[in-house]
Structure formats: C-alpha cells, structure tokens
N, C-alpha and C positions, 0 to 999 in steps of 0.2 A: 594778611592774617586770616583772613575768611578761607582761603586758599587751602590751608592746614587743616582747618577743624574736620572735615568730614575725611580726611587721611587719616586723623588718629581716631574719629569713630568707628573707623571699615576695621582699622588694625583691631581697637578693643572689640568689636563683633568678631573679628577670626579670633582672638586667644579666649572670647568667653565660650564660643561655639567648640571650639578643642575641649575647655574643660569640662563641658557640660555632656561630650560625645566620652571623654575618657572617665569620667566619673560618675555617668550611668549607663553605658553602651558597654562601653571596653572592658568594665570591672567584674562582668561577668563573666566573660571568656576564657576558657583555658586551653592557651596558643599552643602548648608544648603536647596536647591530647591531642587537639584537632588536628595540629602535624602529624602525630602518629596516627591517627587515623587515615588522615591522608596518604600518607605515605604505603601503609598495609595496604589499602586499596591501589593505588596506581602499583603494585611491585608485579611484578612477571613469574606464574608460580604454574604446578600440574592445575592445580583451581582454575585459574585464571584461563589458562590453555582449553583445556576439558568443558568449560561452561561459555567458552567463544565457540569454539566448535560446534556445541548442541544449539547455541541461541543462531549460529548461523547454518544449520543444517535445518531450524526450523523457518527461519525467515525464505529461504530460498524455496521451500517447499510451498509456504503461502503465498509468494509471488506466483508460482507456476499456475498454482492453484487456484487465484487470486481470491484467497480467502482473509477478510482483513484481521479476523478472531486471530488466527492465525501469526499473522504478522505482527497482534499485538504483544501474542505471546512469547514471538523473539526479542521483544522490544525490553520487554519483562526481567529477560534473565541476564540480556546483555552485560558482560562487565566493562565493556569500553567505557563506559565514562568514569572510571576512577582513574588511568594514565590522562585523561583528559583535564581534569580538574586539579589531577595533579602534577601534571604541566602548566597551570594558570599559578598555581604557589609556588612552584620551581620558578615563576618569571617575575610574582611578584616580589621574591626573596633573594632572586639572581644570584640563586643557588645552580653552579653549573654541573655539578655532581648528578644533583635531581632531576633536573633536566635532563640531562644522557639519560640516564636510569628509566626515565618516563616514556622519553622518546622507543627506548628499545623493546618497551612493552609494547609501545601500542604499536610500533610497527612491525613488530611479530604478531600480534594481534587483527592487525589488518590483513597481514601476509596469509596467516592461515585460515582465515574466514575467506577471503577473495579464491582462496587455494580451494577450498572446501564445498565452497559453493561451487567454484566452477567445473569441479569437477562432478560434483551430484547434475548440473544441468547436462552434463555430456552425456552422459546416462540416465538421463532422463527422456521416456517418447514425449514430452508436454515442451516442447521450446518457442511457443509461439508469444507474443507482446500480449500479456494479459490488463488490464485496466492498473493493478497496482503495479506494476511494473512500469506503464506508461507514467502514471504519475510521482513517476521519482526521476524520471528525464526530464525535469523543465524547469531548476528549480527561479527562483526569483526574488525581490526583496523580500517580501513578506516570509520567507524562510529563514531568512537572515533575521528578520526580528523575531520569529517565534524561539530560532537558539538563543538569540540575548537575551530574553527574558527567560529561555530553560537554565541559562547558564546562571543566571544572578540567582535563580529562585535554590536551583540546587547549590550550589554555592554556599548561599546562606542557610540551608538546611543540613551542609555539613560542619559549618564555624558552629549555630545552634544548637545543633545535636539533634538537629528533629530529621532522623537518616530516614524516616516513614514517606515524606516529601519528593524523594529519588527517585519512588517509585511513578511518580506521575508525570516527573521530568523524563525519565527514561523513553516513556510513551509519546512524549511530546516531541522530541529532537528525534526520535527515530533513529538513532545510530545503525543500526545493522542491516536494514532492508535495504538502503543504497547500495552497504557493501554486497549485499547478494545481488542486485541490478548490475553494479559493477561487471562483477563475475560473469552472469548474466550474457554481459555486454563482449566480454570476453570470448565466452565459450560461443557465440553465436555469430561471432565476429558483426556485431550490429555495433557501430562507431555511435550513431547517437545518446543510445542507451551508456554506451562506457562514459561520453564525454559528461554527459548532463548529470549523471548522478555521483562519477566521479566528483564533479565543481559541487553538488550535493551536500555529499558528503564531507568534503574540504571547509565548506561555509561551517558548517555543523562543527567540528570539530576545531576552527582557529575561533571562530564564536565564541563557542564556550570556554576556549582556553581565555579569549583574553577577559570574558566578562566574570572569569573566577579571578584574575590576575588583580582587576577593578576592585571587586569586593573584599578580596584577602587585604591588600593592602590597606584599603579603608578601616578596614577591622584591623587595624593595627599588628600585624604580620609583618618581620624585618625592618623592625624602627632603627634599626642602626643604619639604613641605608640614607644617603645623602640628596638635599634637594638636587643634585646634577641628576642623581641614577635617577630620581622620583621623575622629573622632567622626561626623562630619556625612557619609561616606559610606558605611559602618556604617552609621547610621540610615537612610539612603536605598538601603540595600541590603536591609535586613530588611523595610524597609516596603513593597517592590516585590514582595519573594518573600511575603509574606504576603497580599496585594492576592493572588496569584496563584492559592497555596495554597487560598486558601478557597474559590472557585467548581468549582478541581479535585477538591478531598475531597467537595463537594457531588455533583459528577459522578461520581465515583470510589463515593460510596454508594448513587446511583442504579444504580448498575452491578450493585452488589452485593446491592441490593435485587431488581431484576427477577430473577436468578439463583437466589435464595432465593425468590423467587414459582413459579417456572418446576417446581423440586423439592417446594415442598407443593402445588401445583395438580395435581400425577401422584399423591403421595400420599393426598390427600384423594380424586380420582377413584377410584383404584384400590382403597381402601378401600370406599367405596360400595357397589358393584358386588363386591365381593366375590372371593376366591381364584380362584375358577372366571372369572372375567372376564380378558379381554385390552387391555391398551391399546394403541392402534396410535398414535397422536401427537396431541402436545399444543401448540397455537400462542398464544401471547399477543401480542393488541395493547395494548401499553403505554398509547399516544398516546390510543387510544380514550376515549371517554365515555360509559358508562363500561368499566371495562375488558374488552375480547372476551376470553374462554378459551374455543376450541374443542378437541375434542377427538373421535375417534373410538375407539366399545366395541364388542368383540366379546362378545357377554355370553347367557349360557343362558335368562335371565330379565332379560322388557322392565321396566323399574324407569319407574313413573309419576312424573313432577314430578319428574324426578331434574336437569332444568335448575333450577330454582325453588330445589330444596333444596341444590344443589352451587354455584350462583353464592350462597346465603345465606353457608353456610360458609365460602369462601372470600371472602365482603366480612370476614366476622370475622377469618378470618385476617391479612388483607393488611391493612385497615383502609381501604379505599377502595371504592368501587360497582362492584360485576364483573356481568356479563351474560354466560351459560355458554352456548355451543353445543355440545349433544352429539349424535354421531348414534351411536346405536344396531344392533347388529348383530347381532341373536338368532341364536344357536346351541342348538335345542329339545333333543335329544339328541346321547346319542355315534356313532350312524349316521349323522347329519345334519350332523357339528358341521365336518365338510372342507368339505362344501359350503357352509355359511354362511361359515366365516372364510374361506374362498375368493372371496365373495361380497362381505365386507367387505375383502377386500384387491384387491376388485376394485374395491369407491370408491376406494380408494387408489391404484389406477394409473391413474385414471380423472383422477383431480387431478394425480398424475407428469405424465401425458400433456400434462393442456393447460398445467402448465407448460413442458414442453420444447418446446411449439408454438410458445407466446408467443416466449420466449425465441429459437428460433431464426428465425422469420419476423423478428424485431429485429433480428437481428446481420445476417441473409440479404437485408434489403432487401426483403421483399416478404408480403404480404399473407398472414395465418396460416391462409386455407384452401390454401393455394398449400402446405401441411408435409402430410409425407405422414406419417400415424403406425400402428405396429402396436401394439395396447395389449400383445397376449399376448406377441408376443416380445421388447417392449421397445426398438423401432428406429423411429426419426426417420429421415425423409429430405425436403432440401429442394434446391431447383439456387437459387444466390442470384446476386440482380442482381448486375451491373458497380457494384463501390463506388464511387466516388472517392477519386482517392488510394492505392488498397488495392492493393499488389505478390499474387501466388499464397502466398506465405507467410501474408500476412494472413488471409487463409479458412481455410489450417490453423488457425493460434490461434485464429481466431474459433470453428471446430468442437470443438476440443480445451476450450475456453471454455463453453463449453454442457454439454457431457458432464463435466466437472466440476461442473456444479450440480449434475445426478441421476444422480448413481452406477447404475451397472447399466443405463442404457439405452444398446443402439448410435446413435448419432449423427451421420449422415453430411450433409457440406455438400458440396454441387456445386459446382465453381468456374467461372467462365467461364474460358477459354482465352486466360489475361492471361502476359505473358512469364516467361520463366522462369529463377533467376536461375545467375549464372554460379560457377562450382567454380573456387576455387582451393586451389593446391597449395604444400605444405613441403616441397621435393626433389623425391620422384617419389610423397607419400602427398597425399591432399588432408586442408586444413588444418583446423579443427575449423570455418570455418564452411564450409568445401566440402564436409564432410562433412554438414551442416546442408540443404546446398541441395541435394544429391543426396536427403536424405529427403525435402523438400519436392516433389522432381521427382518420386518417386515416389507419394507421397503424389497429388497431383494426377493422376499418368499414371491410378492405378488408376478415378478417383474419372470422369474425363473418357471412360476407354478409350480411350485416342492414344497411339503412337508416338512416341517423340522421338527426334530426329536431337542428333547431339552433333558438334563440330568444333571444332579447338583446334591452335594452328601445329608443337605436342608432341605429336606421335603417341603416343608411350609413355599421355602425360597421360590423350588421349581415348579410347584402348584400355582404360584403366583407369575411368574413366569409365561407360564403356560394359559394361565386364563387370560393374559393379555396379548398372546397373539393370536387365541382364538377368537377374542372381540375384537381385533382389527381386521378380522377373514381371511387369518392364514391355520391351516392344519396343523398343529401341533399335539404334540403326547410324548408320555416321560417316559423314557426309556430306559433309564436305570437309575441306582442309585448314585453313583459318582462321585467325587470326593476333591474335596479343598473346598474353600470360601464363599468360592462365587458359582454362577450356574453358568454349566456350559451349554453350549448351541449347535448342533449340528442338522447337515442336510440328513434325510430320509427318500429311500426309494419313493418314486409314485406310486400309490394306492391302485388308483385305475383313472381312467373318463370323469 
C-alpha cells in the first residue's frame, strides 16, 4: 500500500503542473501567428538572397581585416537564423513539408555566402590568418553551450513576440563569420581553417535547431503528435547534441592542455636557470613534431646542455617529445649586466622588427625590403601600393592593424592619394560617420603632406569642416561652393616647402 501512494502523488504533480503550464503559460500564445511568422522568416526569397550576400560580403571583409565592429555588423544583418529556427518547428511538428522548404533555404543560403566569400578572398591582396579568423578554427564545448542558450533565448523571443531579442542572439551565435572562415579556408586552400569553423558552424546551426525544436514543443506546438513521436524526438535531440559534445570537450581539452603546457614550460625554464635569471618569452609549436619550446634567458651563467636537459623535463611533464630552443644571454656581472640584457632585448626587437616588416609589406602590397625600420626607436614606415578595391579609410585600418600586433612600435602606412570620403552632417554637427571621415582625412593629409580643398552647397557645413582640419594641422580651404547634402573632400596641389 505505501508502495502506491507517492506514484499517484508524482502522477497528480504532472497533471496539476500541465494545467497550471496550459492555463497560464499557453493561453497566451498565438500558435497559428507564430507559425506564420516562422515560416515568412525561414522562406527563400530575392530578400533573403540579397541580405546573405551583403551580410556575408561584410563578414568576410572584417575577417581579413580583422575588425571585430565589423564582424558585428555581418552578425547584425544575417538572415540565416530564420531557416534555422525554422527547421527546430519543422522538427518539432514533424512537418516533412517544412522541413525540405527550410533545408533548401538555408543551404542555398550557405551555398552562396561560402560562394561569395570565397570569391571576394581570391581577389583580395589580404589573405593572410588574421586574429578573428584564427578564432573561429577551434571551436569547443563552450560554443556549443553559448548556441543552446542563443537558440532557447531566440526561440522564445519568437513564440513571445518580443523579435527585439534576435537581435543579440544573432551576435551571440555568430552565424556568418565561420561561413566566410569557411570560404576562407577554401580559397586559401588552409585545411585547418575549413575543418574547424566548418565543425563551427554545424554546432551553431544543429544547436539552435534542436534547442528551438525543445522550446516549440514545450509551448505547446503539434499537440496532435503522439507520445511515440514525442519520445523519438527527445532521442534525436540528445543524440545530435552528444554527437556534438564530444569532439567539442575533446577540443575544449586540447585547449586546456596547451594552456597548462605554456605555464610549466616557464616554470620548469625559470627554475633551471635559476633566481638570478630572466625570462624574456616563451613560444610553443603545438602542431610540431616534436613539439618546439623556444624560449629566450637572460642569465649570469651559460648553463651547458640546458636544451637536452629542459626538453627531457618537460617530455616528462607534458608526456609527449618536445625539442627546446634556448637562446642564452649571459650577464657576467653587475657592471655588465645593462649591457647584456640590453643585448638580449636587442634579439628581441630584432625578431619585433621583422615581424612588423612581414607584416606590413603584407597588408602594404609590396615587397619587405621596400619597409623602412628603426630598431632603436621602434618605428616602421612603408608607402603601400594602390590596393584594389581599398577606399583611404582602408590603409588606415590596415596601419592601425599592424601596430596592434606589436604594441610599442610607431607604425606608419603611406597611402596613395585615393579619394576621400565625404562628411555628413546631423543639423549643423557632423554625424558620427562624418566625424569618422574627417579623422580619416586627416589621418591621410598628415601621412601624404597635401592640402585639402573641402566644398559643400552649406557654407555653414564647409566652414565647419574646414576649421576642423585646420586644428588638427592639416591645410585646408574651400574651394567652391558645390552641391548636395554633404561636404565633399578632396586633395589640393602643394603650396610650397
């Protein structure tokens, strides 16, 4: 008898919990809207087409770039997550109709964004692994849970009605930047890049399908379906995110591993070598065989076989074949010891250097003896070809791009004397991107040393204009009156000396 009683208490808790979920959860809801809303969203249309294209002509740009504003703003316009969501209600309503229908959007949708990208990278001179690009080959669980909870939130902000919501999800799951890595990966023929953000993107998008699939259902979406079907997609939802799980937690521990390598390989060096020793950095090639640890010491005393014995160590530690490269940088005494670490921080800007060469002769279009470098005071200078494609703003990023990777060095890109763009104005203030182009005009004036003429049919406008790139110390004067909205900008002959 005891046996029974807490069986019909679990049963009366499930049928009071049903009616408490359908008689204040579900009575809100209007299923046959939300459908249609769904459904207009995930359909394959010129829209749909036209606004993949731009959101992935702009993602692919900001990878090259790697500008992450940029990248947000493909994230923004994306419409891929409406076939996506609306493949999660096509499953939980095992409607096999809608499903085709979904499917055939989003993989035309995929098709011509991979299509689109890959073909802007082939014609693009920037095809090098920029930082956001790297970070879209590696994905790992914590990816996978950031989609299940984009997918439940949007999800529920499309059964709600609150579509305002989308717009954060959208930025959150990231749909379109993998597909430009993708592309990417393609046009570059770099296999890492395809596979990782390929598996990327896949997580992203079975995610969110099955964690709309979860929600739809919950909300009471094809209540004519039978506990068998209800079982059976349960099981093909757990089976999907576990399929997924496991290569991410694999990745996710690889991650975690190099990390943990990276801290006892400084440990173990530092130790060696002793208190009085200085370490200046430590690089690991993971990929290698076996694995490279370089590293540079400032150290009092040359220590013999200290490669031999610090790559033994450290196979023990890690439990794999390491190969140590140390260089050595005796500091004999304390009268002597400026001028050695001075000596060894001079291999070190010595390596800065021809990093910032590479790198800018890449972005600059032209040939790395063509970079002019000061080791001592830390300044690049290069004048870069005519890009294609590439507006004067663009050579700013690209400069701005470079002196981000090595902090502390001055970085200067010469632009050729490409057009410049136009200021517009909110009333009588310029607007935040007129304010944008006026830095970029100056940015440019300095970098060229020219004059610019400014002319705009709103005198007020060009006066304003004008007195602001003369207080940033560029020459300017209006040169006519000119006509339309906004002020225009152009170069001027030089004056004189």
């Amino acid at each position: 008898m005891t046996s029974r009683i807490p069986i019909r208490r679990v049963g009366s808790a499930q049928v009071l919990l049903r009616r408490w979920w359908a008689n204040h959860v579900l009575i809100g809801i209007d299923h046959r809207a939300v459908v249609e809303k769904v459904r207009e969203d995930a359909r394959w249309s010129p829209h749909f087409a036209f606004m993949t294209l731009m959101s992935a002509g702009i993602a692919v740009l900001g990878l090259l770039l790697s500008s992450p504003a940029v990248v947000i703003g493909a994230m923004l316009i994306s419409p891929l997550m409406g076939p996506i969501i609306g493949l999660g209600f096509a499953l939980a309503t095992f409607d096999s109709v809608e499903m085709r229908r979904t499917l055939r959007a989003l993989a035309g949708g995929i098709a011509l964004a991979v299509g689109f990208c890959a073909l802007l990278v082939l014609l693009s001179p920037l095809q090098n692994v920029t930082p956001e690009i790297a970070a879209r080959t590696r994905p790992n669980l914590f990816d996978l849970l950031v989609a299940l909870f984009s997918g439940l939130a949007g999800t529920y902000a499309m059964i709600r009605g609150r579509h305002g919501t989308i717009v954060g999800v959208a930025i959150a799951t990231a749909l379109m930047p993998p597909l430009g890595v993708t592309a990417f990966g393609l046009a570059t023929m770099n296999a890492p890049a395809l596979v990782g953000s390929s598996l990327l993107f896949f997580t992203n998008l079975m995610t969110i399908a099955a964690a709309a699939a979860m929600l739809a259902r919950l909300y009471g979406f094809a209540p004519d379906l039978s506990p068998t079907q209800t079982r059976l997609q349960a099981t093909i939802v757990i089976i999907t995110l576990v399929a997924l799980a496991v290569p991410l937690a694999l990745s996710l521990r690889q991650i975690a591993w190099e990390t943990v390598a990276l801290r006892q390989a400084r440990e173990t060096i530092g130790s060696h070598f002793g208190r009085n020793a200085r370490l200046s950095e430590v690089e690991i090639d993971y990929r290698a065989t076996p694995i490279a640890v370089s590293a540079t010491v400032l150290t009092p005393r040359y220590r013999r076989d200290a490669e031999q014995i610090l790559a033994a160590r450290l196979q023990r530690l890690l439990g794999r074949p390491v190969r140590a490269e140390i260089d050595q940088v005796r500091t004999e005494d304390s009268e002597t010891e400026a001028m050695q670490v001075t000596a060894g921080r001079g291999l070190i800007a010595e390596r800065a250097a021809g990093r910032v060469a590479e790198r800018l002769a890449l972005v600059a279009g032209v040939d790395q003896e063509a970079v002019l470098i000061d080791r001592v005071g830390k300044r690049a200078q290069v004048r870069s070809a005519a890009l294609p494609g590439a507006d004067i703003g663009s050579y700013r990023t690209l400069e701005a791009r470079v002196a981000a990777v090595e902090p502390g060095w001055t970085v200067t890109l010469v632009p050729p004397a490409a057009d410049l763009p136009d200021v517009e104005f909110d009333d009588d203030t310029p607007s935040e991107a007129g304010a944008d182009a006026i830095e970029t005009a100056v940015w440019a004036a300095k970098r060229l040393n020219l004059p610019v003429g400014v002319s705009a049919a709103n005198r007020t406008h060009a006066e304003a204009v004008e007195a602001a790139l003369v207080e940033a110390g560029v020459q300017a004067r209006i040169v006519e009156s000119g006509s339309g909205g906004t002020v225009h900008m152009t170069w001027l002959a030089p004056t004189g000396p």
